[in-house]
N, C-alpha and C positions, 0 to 999 in steps of 0.2 A: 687255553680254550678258544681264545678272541682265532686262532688260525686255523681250524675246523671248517670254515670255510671257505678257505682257501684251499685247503688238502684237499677238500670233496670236486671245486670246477677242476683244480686239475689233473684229479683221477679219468675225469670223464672223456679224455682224450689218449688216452694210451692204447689202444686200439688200433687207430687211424692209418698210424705209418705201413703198417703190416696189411693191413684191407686192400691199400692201396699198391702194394706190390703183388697182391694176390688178386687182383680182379682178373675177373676171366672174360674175354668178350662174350655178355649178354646183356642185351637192351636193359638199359633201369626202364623202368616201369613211370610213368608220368600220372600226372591226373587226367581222369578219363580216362585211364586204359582198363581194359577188364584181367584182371590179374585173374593171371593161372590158376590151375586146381595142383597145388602140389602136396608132395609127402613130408609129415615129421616125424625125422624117423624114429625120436628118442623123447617120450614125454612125460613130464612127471604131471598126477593130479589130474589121470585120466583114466577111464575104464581100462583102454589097452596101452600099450608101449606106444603107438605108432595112433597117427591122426592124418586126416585130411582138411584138406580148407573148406572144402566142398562139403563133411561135417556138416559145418557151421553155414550152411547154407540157409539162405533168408531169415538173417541174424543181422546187424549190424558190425561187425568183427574191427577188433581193435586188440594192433599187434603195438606191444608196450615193448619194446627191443632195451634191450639192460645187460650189464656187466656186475660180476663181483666186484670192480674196485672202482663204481662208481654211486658214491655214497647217496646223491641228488637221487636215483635209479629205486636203491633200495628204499630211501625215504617214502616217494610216492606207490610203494607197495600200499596201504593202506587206504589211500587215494583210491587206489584204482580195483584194491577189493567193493572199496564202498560202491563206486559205478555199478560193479557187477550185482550187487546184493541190490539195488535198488532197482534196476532196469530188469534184473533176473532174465528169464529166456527173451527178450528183443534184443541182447544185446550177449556178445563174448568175448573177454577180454581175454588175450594171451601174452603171458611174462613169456617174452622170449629171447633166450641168452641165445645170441647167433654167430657166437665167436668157437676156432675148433678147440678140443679138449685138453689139447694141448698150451694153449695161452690162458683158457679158463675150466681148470680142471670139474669134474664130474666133486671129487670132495670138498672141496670149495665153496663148489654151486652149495651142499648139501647144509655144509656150514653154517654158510650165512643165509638159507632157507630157516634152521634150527636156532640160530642168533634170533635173526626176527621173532619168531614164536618166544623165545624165552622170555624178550625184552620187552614186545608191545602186548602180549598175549593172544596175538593175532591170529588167525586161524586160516592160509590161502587157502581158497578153492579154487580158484584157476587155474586150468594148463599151464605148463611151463616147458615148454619145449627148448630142445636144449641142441647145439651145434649145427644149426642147419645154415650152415654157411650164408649158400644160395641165397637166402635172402637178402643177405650186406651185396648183392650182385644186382638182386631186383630192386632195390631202394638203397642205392651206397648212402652216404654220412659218414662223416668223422667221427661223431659225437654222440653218445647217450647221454640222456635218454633221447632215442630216437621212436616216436609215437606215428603209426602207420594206418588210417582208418578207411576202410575198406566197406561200401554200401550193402546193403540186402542183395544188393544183383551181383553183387561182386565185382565193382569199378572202384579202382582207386580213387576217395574224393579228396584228403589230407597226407600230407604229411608235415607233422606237427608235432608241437612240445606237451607234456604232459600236463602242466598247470593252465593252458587252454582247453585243456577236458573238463570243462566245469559238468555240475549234471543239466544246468540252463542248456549248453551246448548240444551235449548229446540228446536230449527231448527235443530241442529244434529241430537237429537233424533226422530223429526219428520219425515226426511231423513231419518232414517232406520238407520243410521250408531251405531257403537260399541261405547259407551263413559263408560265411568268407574266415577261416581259421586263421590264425598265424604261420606262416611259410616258412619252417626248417631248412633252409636250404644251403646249408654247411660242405656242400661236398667237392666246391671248386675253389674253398679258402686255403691260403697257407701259412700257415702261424712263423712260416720262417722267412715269408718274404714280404719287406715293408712294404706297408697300407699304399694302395691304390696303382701300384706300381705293374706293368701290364695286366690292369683289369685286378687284380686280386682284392676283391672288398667293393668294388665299386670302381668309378672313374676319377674319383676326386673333384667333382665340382660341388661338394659344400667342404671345402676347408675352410677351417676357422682360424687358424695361425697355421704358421712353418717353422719350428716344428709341426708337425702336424696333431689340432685337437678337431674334433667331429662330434657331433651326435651319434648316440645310440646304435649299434650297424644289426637290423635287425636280421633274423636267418644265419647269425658269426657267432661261435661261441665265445667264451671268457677266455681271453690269456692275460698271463704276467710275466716279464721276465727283462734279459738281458742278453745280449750278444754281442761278440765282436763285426766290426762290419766286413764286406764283402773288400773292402781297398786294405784292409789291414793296418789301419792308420785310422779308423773312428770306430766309436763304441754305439751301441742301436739301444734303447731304452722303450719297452713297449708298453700300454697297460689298455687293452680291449677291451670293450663291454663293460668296465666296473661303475660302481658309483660312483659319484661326485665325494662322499666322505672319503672312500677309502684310500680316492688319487690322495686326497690331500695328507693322509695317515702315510701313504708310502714318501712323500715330497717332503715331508715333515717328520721324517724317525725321531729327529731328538727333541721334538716339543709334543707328540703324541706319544707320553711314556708311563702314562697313568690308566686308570678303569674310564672307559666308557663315561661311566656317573661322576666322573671329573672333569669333562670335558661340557663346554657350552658354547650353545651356536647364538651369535647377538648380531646377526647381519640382516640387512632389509627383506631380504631372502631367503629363511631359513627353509623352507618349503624343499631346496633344491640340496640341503643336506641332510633331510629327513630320511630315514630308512625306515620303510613299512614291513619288511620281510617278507615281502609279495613279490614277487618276480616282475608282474607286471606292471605294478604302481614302481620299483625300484629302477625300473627301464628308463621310466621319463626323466629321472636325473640321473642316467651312467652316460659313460662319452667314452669314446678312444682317445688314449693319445700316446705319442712318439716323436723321440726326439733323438736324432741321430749327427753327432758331434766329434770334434778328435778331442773328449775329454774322458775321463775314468767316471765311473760310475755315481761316485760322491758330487761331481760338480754337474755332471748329468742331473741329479736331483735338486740342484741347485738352480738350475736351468728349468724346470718342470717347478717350482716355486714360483718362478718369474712369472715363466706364462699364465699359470692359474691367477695368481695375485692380476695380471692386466687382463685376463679374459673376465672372470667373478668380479674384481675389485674389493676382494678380500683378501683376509691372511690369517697364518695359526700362532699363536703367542702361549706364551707363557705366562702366568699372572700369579700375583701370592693373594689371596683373598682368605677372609672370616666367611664363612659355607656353612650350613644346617647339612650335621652328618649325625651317625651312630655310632654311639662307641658301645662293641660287645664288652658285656661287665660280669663276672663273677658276682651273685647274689646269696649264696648258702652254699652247704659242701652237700646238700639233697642231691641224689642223683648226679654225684660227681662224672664227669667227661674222664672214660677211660682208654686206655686200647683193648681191643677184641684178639687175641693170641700174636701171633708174626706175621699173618700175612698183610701188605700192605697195598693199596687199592680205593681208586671211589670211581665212578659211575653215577654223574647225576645230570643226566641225557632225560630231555623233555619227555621221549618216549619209553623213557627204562621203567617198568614197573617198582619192581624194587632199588631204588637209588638209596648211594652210601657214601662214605669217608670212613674208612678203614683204615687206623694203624697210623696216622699222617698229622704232620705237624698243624699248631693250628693254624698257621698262616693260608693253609689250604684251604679249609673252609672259610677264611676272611675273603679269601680270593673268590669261593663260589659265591657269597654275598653280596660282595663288588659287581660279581657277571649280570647280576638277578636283579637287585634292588637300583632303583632310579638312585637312589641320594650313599652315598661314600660311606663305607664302612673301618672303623677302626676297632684294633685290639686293644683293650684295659683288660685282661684278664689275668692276665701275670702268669696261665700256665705255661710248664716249661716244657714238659713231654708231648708226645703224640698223644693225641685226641679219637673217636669212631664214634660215630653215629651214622643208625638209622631212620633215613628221610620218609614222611607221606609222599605219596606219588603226586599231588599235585603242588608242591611247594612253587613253581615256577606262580603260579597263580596267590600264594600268601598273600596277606596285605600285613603289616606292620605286628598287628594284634594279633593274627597268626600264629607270626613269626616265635613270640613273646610265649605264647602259650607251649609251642614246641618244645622252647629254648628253656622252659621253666622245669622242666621234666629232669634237665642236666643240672638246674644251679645255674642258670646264667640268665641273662637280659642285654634288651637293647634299648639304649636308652639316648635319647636327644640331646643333644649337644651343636655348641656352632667354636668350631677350631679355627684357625687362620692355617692353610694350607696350598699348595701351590698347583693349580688347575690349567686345561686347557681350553684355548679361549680361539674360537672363530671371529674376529670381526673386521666389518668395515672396513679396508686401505684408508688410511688418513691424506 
């Protein structure tokens, strides 16, 4: 589960290579320019097949550009229903996939239009305009979601990220008043050529070590990865835009090898390894950093330990400590935990209505307990089969007592306990 978001930033760039072989020379479009009256010529969640922009004339118009296999994209569907449904006619949001049918097919689209609907219960009414290239020409980016917002008079005023569309934002805007958005400005980066190097990302006048660690590179997407270098003889180790926990999760594989809720941060600082799941508050503790070496990858990481430890003045250990945890317990054979026929399966996604564990051992649901709950979960239950249950759609929100009352339905309990178990420990350089 912990790598779900990982898969989703780097869905969000499979696109890019292919845009950029296919631009055609026409002006991108800036702020301040009065963008065109063009045709769409394929759209779903509109009276006709075909729309204009000029339509939506003396609307506020906000072009929400998304991919099937950008999961971030799909997410803020609901987001950006809500906009619509609140600001109703001053305002018209359009999903628009502006990739050809051939990279993001028409069944696809449909799919995971019907996905959404099954899972959140959501109902879009917005356009959805679908292949109109042309646009990745008027406004390139590498990246969705890429968010396009276009005035009453029809001037480009933004282009920008979706979680800067608050509804504060857009009533500003629609008041008339001066707001200054976030600048999307992805379309001159290259994920394959290290940082700062003729101009890519910037100039390099805040390096913080060499290797190279940075601040926050606002306008760049997220990357991760690895590559050999251009001399053939050193290895390149990259990690953009992430947070401050997650370098140290990738620098530290074998000491970050437990849940989340076994892990504790005891440094003077802990502020700067907090994650709020807000894009914007996670901004202020992620950094870039890269480190390019004649070593293999394992001592690369070995290397990206060092620097952290002398840039923070921290480190990640391993510890055996006595901890206040839960141990799930068989209480009666009432409503014994069975399986549900052969198939096997769960779905228990924030926004799935119906979420489940079907068919699956228990360690699986130990494991969705561990995702969920702050403090460590264990097994005392002794069953030896696969287990199914059906969850409340708000279980992410249970507290304890919840939990217990659910749990009581099968014969089971969770029950307070302090074990001696081996955790993971942020702290202080000695």
């Amino acid at each position: 589960m912990k790598h779900l978001f990982l898969f989703a930033l780097c869905c969000t760039a499979m696109f890019a290579a292919a845009q950029k072989k296919t631009l055609k020379a026409v002006k991108p479009l800036t702020v301040g320019d009065t963008v065109p009256d063009f045709t769409f010529k394929q759209v779903l969640n509109y009276p006709s097949s075909t729309a204009k922009l000029s339509d939506f004339k003396g609307k506020l118009v906000i072009l929400d550009m998304w991919s099937t296999y950008c999961g971030s994209c799909i997410d803020a569907f609901p987001k950006m229903q809500a906009l619509q449904d609140k600001f109703k006619n001053r305002i018209q949001v359009l999903l628009v996939n502006p990739y050809p049918a051939a990279d993001d097919p028409d069944a696809r689209i449909k799919q995971v239009l019907t996905r959404v609907k099954q899972r959140t219960g959501l109902t879009l009414t917005m356009p959805i305009p679908l292949h109109d290239t042309m646009l990745n020409h008027l406004f390139p980016h590498q990246t969705v979601p890429h968010v396009v917002v276009i005035n009453e008079k029809g001037v480009l005023i933004s282009a920008t990220y979706t979680w800067a569309l608050t509804p504060e934002n857009v009533q500003s805007i629609l008041a008339g008043n001066t707001i200054h958005l976030p600048v999307k400005n992805d379309w001159g980066f290259d994920k394959n050529t290290p940082l700062f190097v003729n101009g890519n990302c910037g100039d390099g006048s805040d390096f913080i070590y060499r290797s190279i660690l940075t601040s926050y590179k606002d306008g760049v997407p997220a990357y991760m990865g690895t590559a050999p270098g251009e001399d053939g003889k050193t290895t390149r180790l990259y990690v953009i835009n992430y947070p401050l926990f997650t370098m140290f999760q990738l620098a530290y594989p074998d000491v970050f090898k437990y849940p989340a809720n076994r892990t504790y941060i005891e440094t003077n600082d802990t502020v700067k390894f907090t994650l709020h799941h807000n894009e914007e508050e996670d901004n202020r503790n992620s950094y870039c950093y890269e480190v390019i070496a004649p070593a293999d990858v394992a001592v690369l990481k070995e290397y990206m330990q060092q620097d952290l430890e002398r840039t923070f003045n921290v480190v990640a250990v391993n510890e055996e400590r006595t901890i206040k945890c839960y141990a799930l317990k068989k209480i009666s054979n009432t409503g014994a935990v069975i399986s549900l026929g052969d198939s096997s399966g769960m779905d228990v996604e924030k926004t799935t209505l119906n979420k489940y564990i079907h068919n699956k051992p228990i360690a699986a649901f130990i494991e969705v307990l561990n995702y969920i709950l702050p403090v460590p979960v264990t097994d005392d239950t002794g069953i030896p089969g696969n287990i199914s249950f059906d969850f409340p759609f708000n279980i992410w929100d249970y507290d304890m007592q919840q939990w217990n009352g659910f749990l009581a339905n099968y014969g089971l309990e969770l029950q307070e306990i302090h074990k001696k178990m081996e955790v993971t420990v942020i702290i202080n350089k000695q």
